[in-house]
DSSP file (Angstrom, degrees, kcal/mol; ACC not computed):
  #  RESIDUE AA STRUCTURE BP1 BP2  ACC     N-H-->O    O-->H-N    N-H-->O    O-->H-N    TCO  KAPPA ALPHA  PHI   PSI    X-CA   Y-CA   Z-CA
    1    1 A X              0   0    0      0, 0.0     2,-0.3     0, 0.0    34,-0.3   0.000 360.0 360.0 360.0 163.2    5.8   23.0  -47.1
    2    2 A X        -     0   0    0     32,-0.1     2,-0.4    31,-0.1    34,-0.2  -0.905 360.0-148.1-166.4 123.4    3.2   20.9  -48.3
    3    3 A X  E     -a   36   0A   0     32,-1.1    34,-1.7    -2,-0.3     2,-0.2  -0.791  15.8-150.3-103.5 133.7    3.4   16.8  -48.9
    4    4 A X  E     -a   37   0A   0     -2,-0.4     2,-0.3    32,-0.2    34,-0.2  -0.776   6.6-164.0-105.9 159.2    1.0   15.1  -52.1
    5    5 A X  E     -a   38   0A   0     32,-1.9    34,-4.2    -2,-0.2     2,-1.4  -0.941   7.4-162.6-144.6 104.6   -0.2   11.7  -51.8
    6    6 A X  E >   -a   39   0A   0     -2,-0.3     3,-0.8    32,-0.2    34,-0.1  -0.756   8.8-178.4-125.3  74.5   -1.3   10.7  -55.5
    7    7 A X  G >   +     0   0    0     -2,-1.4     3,-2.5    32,-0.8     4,-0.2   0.852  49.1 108.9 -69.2 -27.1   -3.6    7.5  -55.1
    8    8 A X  G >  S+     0   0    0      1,-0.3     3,-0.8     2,-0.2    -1,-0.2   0.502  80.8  52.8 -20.0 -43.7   -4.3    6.9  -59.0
    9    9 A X  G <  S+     0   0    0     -3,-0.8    -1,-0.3     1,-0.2     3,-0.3   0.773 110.5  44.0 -62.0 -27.9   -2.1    3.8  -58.7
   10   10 A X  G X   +     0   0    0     -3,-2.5     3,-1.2     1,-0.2    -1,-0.2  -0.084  66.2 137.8-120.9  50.7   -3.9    2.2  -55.8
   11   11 A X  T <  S+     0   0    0     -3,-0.8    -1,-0.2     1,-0.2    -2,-0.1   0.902  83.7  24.1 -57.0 -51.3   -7.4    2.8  -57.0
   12   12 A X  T 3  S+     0   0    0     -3,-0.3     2,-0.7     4,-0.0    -1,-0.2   0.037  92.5 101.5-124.4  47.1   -8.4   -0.8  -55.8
   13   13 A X    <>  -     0   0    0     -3,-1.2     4,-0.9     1,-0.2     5,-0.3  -0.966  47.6-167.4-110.2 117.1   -6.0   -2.0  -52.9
   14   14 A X  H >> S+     0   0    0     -2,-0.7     4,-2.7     2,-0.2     3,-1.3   0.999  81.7  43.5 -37.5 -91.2   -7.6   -1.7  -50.0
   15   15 A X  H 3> S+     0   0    0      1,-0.3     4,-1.4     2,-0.2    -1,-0.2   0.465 111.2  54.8 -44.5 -20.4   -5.0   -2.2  -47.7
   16   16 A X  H 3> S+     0   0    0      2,-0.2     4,-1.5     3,-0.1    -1,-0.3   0.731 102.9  58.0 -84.0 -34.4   -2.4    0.0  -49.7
   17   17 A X  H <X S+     0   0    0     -3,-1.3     4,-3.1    -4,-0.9     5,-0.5   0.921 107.4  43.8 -83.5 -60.1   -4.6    2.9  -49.7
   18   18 A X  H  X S+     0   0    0     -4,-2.7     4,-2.4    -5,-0.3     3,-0.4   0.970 115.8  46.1 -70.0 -40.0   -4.9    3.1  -46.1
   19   19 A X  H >X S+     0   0    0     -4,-1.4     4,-5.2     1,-0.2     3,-0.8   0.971 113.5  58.1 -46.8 -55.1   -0.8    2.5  -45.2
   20   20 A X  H 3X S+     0   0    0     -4,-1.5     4,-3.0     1,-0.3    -1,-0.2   0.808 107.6  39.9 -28.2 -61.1   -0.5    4.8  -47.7
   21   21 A X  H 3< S+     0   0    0     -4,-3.1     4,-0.4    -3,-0.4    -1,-0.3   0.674 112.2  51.5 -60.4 -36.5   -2.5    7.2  -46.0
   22   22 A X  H <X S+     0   0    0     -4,-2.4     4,-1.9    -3,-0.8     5,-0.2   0.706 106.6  52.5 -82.1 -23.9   -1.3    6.8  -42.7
   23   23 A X  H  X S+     0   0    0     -4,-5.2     4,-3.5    -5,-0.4     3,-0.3   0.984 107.6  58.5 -72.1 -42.0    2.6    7.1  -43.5
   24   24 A X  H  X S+     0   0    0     -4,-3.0     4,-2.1    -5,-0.4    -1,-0.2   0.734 111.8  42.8 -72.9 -21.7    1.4   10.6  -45.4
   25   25 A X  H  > S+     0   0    0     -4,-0.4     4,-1.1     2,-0.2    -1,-0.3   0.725 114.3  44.1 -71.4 -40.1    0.2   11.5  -42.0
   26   26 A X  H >X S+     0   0    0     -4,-1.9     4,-1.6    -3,-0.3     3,-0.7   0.921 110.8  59.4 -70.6 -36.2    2.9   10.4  -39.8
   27   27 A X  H >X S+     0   0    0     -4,-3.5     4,-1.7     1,-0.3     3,-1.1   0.954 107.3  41.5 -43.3 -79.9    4.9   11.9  -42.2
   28   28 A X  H 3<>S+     0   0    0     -4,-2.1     5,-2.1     1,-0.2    -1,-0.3   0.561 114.0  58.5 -27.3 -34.2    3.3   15.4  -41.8
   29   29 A X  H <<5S+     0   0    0     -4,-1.1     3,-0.4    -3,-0.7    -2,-0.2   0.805 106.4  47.4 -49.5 -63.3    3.3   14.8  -38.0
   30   30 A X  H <<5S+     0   0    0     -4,-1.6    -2,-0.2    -3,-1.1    -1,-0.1   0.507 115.1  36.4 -33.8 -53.4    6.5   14.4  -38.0
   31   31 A X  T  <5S-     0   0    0     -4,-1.7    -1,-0.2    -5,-0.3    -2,-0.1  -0.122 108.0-115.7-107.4  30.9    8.1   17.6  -40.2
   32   32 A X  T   5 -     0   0    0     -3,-0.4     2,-0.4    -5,-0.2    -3,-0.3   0.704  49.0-168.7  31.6  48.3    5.4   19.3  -38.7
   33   33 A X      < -     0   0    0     -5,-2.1    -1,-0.2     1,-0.1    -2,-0.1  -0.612  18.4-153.3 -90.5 127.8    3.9   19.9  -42.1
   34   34 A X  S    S+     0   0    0     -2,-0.4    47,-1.1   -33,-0.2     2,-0.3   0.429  72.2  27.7 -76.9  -6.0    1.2   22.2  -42.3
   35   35 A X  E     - B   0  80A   0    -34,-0.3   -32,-1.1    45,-0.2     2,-0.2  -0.972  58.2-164.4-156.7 138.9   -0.9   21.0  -45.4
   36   36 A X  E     -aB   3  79A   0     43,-1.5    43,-2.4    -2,-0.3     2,-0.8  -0.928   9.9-155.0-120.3  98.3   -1.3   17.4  -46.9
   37   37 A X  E     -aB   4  78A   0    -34,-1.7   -32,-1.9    -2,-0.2     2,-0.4  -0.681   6.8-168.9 -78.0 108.1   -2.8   16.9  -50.6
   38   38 A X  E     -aB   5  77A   0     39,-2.6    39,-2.7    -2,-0.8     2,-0.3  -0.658   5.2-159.6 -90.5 132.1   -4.3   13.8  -51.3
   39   39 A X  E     +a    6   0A   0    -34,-4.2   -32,-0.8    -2,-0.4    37,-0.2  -0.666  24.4 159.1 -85.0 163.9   -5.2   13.1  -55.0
   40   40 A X        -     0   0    0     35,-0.4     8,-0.2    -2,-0.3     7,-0.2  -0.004  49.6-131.3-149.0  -7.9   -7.8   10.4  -55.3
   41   41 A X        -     0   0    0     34,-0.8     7,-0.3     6,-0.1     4,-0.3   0.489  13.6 -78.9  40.7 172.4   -8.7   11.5  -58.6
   42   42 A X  S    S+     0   0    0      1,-0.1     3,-0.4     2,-0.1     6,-0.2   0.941  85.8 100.3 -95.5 -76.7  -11.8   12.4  -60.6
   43   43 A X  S    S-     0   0    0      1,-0.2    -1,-0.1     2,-0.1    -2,-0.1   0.244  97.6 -23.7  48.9-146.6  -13.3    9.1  -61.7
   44   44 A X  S    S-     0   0    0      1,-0.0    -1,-0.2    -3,-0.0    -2,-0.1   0.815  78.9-123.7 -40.4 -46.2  -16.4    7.5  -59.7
   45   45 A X  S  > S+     0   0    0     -3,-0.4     4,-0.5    -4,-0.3    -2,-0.1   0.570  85.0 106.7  60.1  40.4  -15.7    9.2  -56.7
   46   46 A X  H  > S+     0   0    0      2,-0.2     4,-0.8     1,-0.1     5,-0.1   0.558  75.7  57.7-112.0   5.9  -15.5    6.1  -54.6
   47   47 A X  H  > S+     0   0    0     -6,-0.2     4,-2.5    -7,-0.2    -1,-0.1   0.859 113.6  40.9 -72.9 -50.9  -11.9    6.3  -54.3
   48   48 A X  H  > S+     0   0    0     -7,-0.3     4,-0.8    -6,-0.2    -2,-0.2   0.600 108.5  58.6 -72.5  -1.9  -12.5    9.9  -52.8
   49   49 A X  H  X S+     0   0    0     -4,-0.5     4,-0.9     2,-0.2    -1,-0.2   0.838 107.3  47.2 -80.1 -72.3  -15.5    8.7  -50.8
   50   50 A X  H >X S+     0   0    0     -4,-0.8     3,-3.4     2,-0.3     4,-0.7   0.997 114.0  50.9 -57.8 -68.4  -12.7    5.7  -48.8
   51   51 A X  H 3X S+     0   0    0     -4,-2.5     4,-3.7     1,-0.3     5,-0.3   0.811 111.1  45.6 -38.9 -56.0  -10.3    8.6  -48.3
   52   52 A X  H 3< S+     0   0    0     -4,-0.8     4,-0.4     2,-0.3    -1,-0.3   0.508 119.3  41.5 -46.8 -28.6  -13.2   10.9  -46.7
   53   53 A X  H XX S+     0   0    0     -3,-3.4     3,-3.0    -4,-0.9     4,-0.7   0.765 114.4  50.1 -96.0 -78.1  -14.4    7.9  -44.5
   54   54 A X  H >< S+     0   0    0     -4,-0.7     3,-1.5     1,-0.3    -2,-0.3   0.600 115.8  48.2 -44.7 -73.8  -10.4    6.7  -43.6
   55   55 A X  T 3< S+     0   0    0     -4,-3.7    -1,-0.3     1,-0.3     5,-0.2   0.833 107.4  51.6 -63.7 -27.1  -10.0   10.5  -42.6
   56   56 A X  T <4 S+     0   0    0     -3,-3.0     5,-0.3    -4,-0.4    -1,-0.3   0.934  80.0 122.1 -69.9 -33.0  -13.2   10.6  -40.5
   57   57 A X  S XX S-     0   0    0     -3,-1.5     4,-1.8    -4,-0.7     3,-1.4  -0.183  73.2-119.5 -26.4 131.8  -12.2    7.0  -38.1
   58   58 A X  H 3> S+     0   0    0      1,-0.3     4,-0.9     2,-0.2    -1,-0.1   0.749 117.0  52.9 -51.3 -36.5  -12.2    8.2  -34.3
   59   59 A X  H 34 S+     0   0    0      1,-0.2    -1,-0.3     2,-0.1    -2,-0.1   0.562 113.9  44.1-104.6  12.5   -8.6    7.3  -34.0
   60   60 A X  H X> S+     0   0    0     -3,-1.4     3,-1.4    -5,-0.2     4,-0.6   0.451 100.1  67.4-108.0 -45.5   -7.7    9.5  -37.3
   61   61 A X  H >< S+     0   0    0     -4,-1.8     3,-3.3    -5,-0.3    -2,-0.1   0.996  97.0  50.0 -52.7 -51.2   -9.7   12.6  -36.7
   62   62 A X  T 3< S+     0   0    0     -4,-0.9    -1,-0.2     1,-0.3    -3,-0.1   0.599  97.5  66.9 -72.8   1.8   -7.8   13.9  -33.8
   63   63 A X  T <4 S+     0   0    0     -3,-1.4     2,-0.4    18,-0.0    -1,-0.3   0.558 107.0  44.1 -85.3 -17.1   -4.3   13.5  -35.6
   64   64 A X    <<  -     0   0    0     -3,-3.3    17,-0.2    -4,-0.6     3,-0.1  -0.862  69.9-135.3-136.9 127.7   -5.6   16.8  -38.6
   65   65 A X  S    S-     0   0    0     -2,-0.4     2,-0.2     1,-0.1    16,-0.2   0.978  73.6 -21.4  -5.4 -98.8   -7.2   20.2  -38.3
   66   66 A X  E     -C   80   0A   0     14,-2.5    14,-2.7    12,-0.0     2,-0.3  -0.916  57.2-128.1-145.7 137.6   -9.5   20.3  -40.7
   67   67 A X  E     -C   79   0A   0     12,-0.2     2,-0.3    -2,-0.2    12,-0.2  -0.950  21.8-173.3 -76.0 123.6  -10.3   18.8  -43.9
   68   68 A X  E     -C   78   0A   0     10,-2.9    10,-2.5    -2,-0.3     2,-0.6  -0.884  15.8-151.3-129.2 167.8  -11.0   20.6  -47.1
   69   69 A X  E     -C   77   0A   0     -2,-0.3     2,-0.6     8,-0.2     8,-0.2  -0.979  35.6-113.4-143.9 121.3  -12.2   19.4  -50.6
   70   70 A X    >   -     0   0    0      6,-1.7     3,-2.3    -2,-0.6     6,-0.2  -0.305  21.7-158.5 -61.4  97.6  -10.9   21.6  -53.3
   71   71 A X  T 3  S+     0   0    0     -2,-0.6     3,-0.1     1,-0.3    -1,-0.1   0.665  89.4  49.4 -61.9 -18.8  -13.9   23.3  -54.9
   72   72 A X  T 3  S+     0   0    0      1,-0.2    -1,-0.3     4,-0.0     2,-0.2   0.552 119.2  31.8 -83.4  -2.6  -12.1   24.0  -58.1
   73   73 A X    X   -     0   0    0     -3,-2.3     3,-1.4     3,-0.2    -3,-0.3  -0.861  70.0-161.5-150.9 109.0  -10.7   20.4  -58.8
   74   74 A X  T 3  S+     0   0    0      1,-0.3    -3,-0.1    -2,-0.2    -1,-0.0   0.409  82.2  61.2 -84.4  -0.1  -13.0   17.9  -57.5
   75   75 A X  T 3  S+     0   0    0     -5,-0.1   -34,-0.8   -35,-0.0     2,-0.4  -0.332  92.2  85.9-123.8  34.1  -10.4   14.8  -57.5
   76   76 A X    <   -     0   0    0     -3,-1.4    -6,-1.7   -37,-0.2     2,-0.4  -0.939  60.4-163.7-146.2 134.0   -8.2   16.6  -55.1
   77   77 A X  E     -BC  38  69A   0    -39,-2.7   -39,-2.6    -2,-0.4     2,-0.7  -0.973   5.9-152.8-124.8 134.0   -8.4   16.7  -51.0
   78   78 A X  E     -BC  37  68A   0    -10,-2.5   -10,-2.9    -2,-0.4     2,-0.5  -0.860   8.6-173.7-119.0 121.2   -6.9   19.0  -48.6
   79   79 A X  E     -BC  36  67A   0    -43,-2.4   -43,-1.5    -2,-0.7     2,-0.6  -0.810  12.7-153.0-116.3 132.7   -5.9   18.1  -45.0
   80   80 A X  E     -BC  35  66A   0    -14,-2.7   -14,-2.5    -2,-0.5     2,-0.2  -0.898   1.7-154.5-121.3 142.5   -4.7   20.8  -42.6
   81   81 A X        -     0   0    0    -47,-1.1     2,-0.4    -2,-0.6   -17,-0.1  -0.720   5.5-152.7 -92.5 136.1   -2.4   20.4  -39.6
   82   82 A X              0   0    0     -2,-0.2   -49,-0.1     1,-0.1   -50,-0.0  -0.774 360.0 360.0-112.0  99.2   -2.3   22.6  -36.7
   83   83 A X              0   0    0     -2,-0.4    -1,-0.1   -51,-0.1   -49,-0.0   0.007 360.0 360.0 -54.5 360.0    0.7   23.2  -34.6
């Protein structure tokens, strides 16, 4: 199973991006879901940039795996869970 998270809409709310981002992690947390895909899409890249800092915060790291950033589609990020 594998939950998407499809920022396009909240390219510049702050504060939306990150609840956003934390329910898609409790979420996973929760259904024990092994893979989260965050879109942030292609653009600037400062949308994927915020996501990449919010997942690195001390009190965020220790919730995920691993992070990976999809080498064929450059607007897409992949966070693994370990169980």
């Amino acid at each position: 199973m594998k939950l998407t998270l499809d920022l396009h809409g909240l390219y510049n709310r702050g504060d939306e991006i990150d609840r956003a981002l934390r329910a898609v992690i409790d979420e996973a947390l929760e259904k024990k879901v092994r893979l989260v895909e965050i879109i942030p899409g292609k653009g600037s890249g400062q949308l994927k940039k915020r996501v990449l800092r919010y997942l690195d915060q001390p009190d965020v790291k220790p919730l995920y795996h691993r992070v990976e950033k999809d080498s064929k589609n450059f607007g897409r990020i992949f966070v693994h869970f370990r169980f």
